[in-house]
C-alpha positions as CSV (number, residue, x, y, z in Angstrom):
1,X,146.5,110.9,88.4
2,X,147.5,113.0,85.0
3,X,147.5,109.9,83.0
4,X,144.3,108.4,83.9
5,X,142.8,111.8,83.5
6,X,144.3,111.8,79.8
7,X,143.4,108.2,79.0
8,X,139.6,109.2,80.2
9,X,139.9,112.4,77.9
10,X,141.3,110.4,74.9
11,X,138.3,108.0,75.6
12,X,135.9,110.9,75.1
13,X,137.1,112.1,72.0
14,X,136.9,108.7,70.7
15,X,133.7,108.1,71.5
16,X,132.8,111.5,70.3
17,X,134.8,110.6,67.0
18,X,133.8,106.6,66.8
19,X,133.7,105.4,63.3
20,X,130.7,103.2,62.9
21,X,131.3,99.7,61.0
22,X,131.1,99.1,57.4
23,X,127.8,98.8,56.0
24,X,125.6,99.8,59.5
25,X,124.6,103.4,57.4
26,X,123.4,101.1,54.6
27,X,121.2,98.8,57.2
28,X,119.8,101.6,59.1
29,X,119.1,103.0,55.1
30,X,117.5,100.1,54.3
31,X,115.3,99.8,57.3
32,X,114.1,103.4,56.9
33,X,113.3,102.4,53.0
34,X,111.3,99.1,54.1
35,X,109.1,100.9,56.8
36,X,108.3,103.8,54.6
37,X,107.6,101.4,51.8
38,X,105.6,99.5,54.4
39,X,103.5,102.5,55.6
40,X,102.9,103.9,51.8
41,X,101.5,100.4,50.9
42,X,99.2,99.7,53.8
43,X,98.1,103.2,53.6
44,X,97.0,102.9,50.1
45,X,96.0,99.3,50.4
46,X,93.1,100.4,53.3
47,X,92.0,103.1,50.6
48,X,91.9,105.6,53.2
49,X,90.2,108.5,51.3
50,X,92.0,111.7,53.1
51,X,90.3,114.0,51.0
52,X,86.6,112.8,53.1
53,X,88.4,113.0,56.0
54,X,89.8,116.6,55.5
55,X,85.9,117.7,54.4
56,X,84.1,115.8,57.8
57,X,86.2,117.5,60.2
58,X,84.2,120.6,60.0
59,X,81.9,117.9,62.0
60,X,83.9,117.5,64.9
61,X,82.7,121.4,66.6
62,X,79.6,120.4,66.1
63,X,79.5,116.7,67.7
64,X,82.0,117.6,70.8
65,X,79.4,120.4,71.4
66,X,76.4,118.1,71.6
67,X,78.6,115.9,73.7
68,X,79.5,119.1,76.0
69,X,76.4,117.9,78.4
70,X,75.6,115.1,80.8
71,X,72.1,113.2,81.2
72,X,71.7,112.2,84.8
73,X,68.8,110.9,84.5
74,X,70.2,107.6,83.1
75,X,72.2,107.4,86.3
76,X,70.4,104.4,87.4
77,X,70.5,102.4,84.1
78,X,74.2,103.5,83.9
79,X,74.5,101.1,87.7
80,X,72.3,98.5,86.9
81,X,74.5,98.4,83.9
82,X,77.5,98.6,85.9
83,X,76.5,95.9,88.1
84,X,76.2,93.7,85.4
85,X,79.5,94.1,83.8
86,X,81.4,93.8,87.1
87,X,79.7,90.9,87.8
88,X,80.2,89.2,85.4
89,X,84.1,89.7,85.3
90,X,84.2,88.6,89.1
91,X,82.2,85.4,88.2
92,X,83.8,84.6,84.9
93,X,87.5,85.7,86.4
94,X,86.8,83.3,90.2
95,X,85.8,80.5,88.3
96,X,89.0,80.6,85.3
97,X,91.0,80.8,88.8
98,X,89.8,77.7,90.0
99,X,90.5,76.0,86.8
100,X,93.3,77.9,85.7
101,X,95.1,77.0,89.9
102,X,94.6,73.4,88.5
103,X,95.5,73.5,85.3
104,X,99.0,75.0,86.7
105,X,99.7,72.4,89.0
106,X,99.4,69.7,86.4
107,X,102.0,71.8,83.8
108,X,104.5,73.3,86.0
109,X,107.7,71.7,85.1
110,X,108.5,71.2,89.1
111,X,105.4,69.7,90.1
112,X,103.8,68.2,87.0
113,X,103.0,64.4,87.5
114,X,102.9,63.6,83.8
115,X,105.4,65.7,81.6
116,X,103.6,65.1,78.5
117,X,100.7,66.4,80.3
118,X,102.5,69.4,81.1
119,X,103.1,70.1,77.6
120,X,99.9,69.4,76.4
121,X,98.3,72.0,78.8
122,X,101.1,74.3,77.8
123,X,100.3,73.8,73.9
124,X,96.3,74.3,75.0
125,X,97.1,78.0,76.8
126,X,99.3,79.4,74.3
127,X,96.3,78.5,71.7
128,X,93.5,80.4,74.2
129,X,96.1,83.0,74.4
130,X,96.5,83.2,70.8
131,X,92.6,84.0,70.3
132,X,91.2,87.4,71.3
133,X,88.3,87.6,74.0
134,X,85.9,88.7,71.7
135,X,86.2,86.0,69.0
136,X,85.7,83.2,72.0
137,X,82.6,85.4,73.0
138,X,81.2,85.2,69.4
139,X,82.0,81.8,69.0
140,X,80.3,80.5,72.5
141,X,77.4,82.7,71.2
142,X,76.9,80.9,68.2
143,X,76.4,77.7,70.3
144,X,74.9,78.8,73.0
145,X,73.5,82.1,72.2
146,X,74.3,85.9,72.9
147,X,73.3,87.0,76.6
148,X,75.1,86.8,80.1
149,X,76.2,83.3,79.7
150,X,77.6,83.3,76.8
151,X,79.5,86.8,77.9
152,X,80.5,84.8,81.9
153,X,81.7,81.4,79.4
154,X,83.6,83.5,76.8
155,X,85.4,86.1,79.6
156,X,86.2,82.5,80.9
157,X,88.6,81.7,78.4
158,X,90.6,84.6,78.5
159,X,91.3,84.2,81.9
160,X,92.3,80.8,81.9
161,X,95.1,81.3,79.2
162,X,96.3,84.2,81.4
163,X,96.2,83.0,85.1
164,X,97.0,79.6,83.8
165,X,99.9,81.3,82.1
166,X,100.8,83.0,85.7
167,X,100.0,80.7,87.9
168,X,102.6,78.4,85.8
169,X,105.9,81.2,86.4
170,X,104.5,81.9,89.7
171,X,104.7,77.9,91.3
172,X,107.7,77.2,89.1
173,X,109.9,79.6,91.3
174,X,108.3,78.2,94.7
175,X,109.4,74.9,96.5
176,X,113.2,74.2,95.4
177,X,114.9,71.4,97.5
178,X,111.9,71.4,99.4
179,X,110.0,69.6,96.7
180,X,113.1,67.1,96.1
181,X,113.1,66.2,100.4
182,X,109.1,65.5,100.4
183,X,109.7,63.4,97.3
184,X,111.7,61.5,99.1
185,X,110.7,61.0,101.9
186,X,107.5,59.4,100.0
187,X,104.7,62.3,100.1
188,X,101.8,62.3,97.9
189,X,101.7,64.8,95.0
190,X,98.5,66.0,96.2
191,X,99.7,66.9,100.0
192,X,103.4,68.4,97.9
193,X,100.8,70.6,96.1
194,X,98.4,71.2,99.4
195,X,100.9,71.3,101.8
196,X,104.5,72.7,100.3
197,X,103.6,74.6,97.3
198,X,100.0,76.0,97.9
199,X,101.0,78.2,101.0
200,X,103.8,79.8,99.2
201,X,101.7,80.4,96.0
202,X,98.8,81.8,97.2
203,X,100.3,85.4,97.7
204,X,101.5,85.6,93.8
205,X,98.3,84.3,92.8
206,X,96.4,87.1,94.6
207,X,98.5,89.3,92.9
208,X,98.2,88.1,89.4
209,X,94.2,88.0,89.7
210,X,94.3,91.5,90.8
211,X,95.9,92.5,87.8
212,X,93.7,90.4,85.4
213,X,90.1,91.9,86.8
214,X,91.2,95.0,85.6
215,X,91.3,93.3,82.4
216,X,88.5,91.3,82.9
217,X,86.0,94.6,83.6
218,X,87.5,96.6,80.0
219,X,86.5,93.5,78.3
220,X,83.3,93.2,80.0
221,X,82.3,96.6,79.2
222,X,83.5,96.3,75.4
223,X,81.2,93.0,74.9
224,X,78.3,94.7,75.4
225,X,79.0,95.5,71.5
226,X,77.7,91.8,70.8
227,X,74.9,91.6,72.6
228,X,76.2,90.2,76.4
229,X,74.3,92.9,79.0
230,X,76.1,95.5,81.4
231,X,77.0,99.2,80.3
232,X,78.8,98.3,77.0
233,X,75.1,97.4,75.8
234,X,73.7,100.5,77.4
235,X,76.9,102.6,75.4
236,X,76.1,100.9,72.7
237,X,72.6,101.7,72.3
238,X,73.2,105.5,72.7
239,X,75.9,105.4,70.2
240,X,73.2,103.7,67.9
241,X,71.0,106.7,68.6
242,X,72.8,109.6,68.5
243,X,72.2,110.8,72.1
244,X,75.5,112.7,72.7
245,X,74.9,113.6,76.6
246,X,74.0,110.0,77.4
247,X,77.3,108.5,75.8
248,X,79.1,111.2,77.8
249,X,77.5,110.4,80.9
250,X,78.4,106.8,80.5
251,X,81.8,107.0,79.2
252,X,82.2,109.3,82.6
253,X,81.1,106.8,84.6
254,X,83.6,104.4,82.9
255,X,86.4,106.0,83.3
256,X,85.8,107.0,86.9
257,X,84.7,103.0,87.7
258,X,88.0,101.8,86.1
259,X,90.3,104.3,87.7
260,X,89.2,103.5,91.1
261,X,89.5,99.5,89.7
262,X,92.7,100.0,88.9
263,X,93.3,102.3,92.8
264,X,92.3,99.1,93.9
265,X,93.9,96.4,92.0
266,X,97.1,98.0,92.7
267,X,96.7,98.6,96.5
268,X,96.1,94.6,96.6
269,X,99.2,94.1,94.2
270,X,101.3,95.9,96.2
271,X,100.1,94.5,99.8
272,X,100.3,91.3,98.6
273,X,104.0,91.5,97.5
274,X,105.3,93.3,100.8
C-alpha cells in the first residue's frame, strides 16, 4: 500500500516537472509568429480604416435608440411574409427529400446497384455541398429569374447535397447480413430497398430532415436579400429605408419563429431516436 502510494506521488511530481521534447517551444513559437503574421497581413490587406470606425461609433446611441421601438402595425406583412419563407423551405426541403431518398439508395456502398454509379453521385454531392445556397439561388435566377421559384429551385440544391449526404451514413449502417441473406436467396434490389432497408431508415431520415428545416427556414429568410419573397424581402426593404422600429419588429419576430423551429425540430429529433 506504501509503495503504490509513493510510485503515484513520484508520478505527480513528474508530471508536475515533465520536460517537454526538443524543439516543441520552437513549434508552438513558430505557430504563434505565423498566425500573428497572418492576422497583421489580412488586417491590412482589407484596409480596414480603424480610425472611421473609432469616429462612427458616437452613431451607435443614436441608432440603438431609434431601434428602442416596435411598429405593430406591420404585424400582418411580417405573417404574410412569414408564410412565405416557411413555405418555401417545407416545399423546397420535401421535394430535395424525395430526390435526395433516391439519390442515397443508388450511392450507398451496401445497396448501390452500380458502384461507379455510387461514386459518381458521391463526386456530384460533395460539389453541391461545396457551393453555398445563395450562389445556387443567384445562379438559378440568372436563368430563370429572381422570385419564389427561383428561391423553392435554389433551397433545392442545398438540401440535396445535405440529406443526400445523410441519408447515405444513415442506410450504410442499416441491413448487415440481412442484405447478404435476401441476396441470396434472389430478391430484387428494389423489394431489398422497399422491404429490408426502407423500414429501418425511415426513423434516421426523419431525424436528419428535422435538423435541415431549421436550416432550410435561416436560409429562406436570408434570400429575401436577392429578391426571392418572404420576410427577408420585407427586412430588407426596411433596412433600405431606415425605418428602425420596423427592422426591430421583424427581427423579433425572427428570432421568436426560429426558437420555437428549433423547440420543435428537436422534440422530433429526439422522439424519433428513442
Amino acid at each position: 500500500m506504501t509503495d503504490k502510494g509513493e510510485r503515484t506521488t513520484m508520478e505527480a511530481e513528474m508530471e508536475e516537472y515533465r520536460i517537454e521534447p526538443a524543439g516543441a517551444g520552437i513549434k508552438k513559437g513558430l505557430a504563434v509568429i505565423v498566425l500573428a503574421a497572418g492576422f497583421i497581413g489580412s488586417f491590412m490587406g482589407l484596409g480596414i480604416d480603424m480610425g472611421k470606425f473609432v469616429e462612427r461609433l458616437s452613431n451607435v446611441g443614436p441608432v440603438l435608440r431609434r431601434m428602442a421601438a416596435i411598429n405593430l402595425t406591420i404585424l400582418p406583412d411580417i405573417a404574410a411574409g412569414i408564410g412565405i419563407s416557411m413555405a418555401l423551405a417545407v416545399v423546397s426541403l420535401l421535394a430535395g427529400a424525395v430526390i435526395s431518398v433516391i439519390l442515397a439508395f443508388l450511392a450507398a456502398s451496401n445497396i448501390t446497384p452500380l458502384p461507379i454509379l455510387a461514386a459518381a453521385i458521391k463526386g456530384i454531392v460533395a460539389v453541391i455541398r461545396a457551393v453555398p445556397a445563395l450562389v445556387w439561388v443567384l445562379m438559378v435566377a440568372a436563368s430563370i429569374g429572381f422570385g419564389n421559384t427561383g428561391g423553392m429551385i435554389g433551397l433545392m440544391f442545398p438540401v440535396i447535397g445535405y440529406l443526400t449526404k445523410s441519408f447515405i451514413a444513415t442506410i450504410e449502417e442499416q441491413g448487415g447480413g440481412a442484405i447478404e441473406a435476401m441476396r441470396a436467396s434472389g430478391t430484387r434490389w428494389i423489394d431489398i430497398v422497399l422491404k429490408g432497408l426502407l423500414p429501418e431508415s425511415i426513423p434516421g431520415f426523419i431525424s436528419w430532415i428535422a435538423i435541415r428545416f431549421e436550416s432550410n427556414i435561416a436560409e429562406s429568410i436570408s434570400f429575401g436579400m436577392v429578391g426571392v419573397s418572404g420576410i427577408g424581402m420585407l427586412l430588407n426593404r426596411a433596412i433600405y429605408q431606415y425605418k428602425y422600429s420596423s427592422i426591430t419588429t421583424i427581427i423579433l419576430v425572427i428570432f421568436l419563429s426560429m426558437f420555437v423551429i428549433e423547440i420543435l425540430s428537436n422534440y422530433i429529433t429526439a422522439k424519433v431516436r428513442k
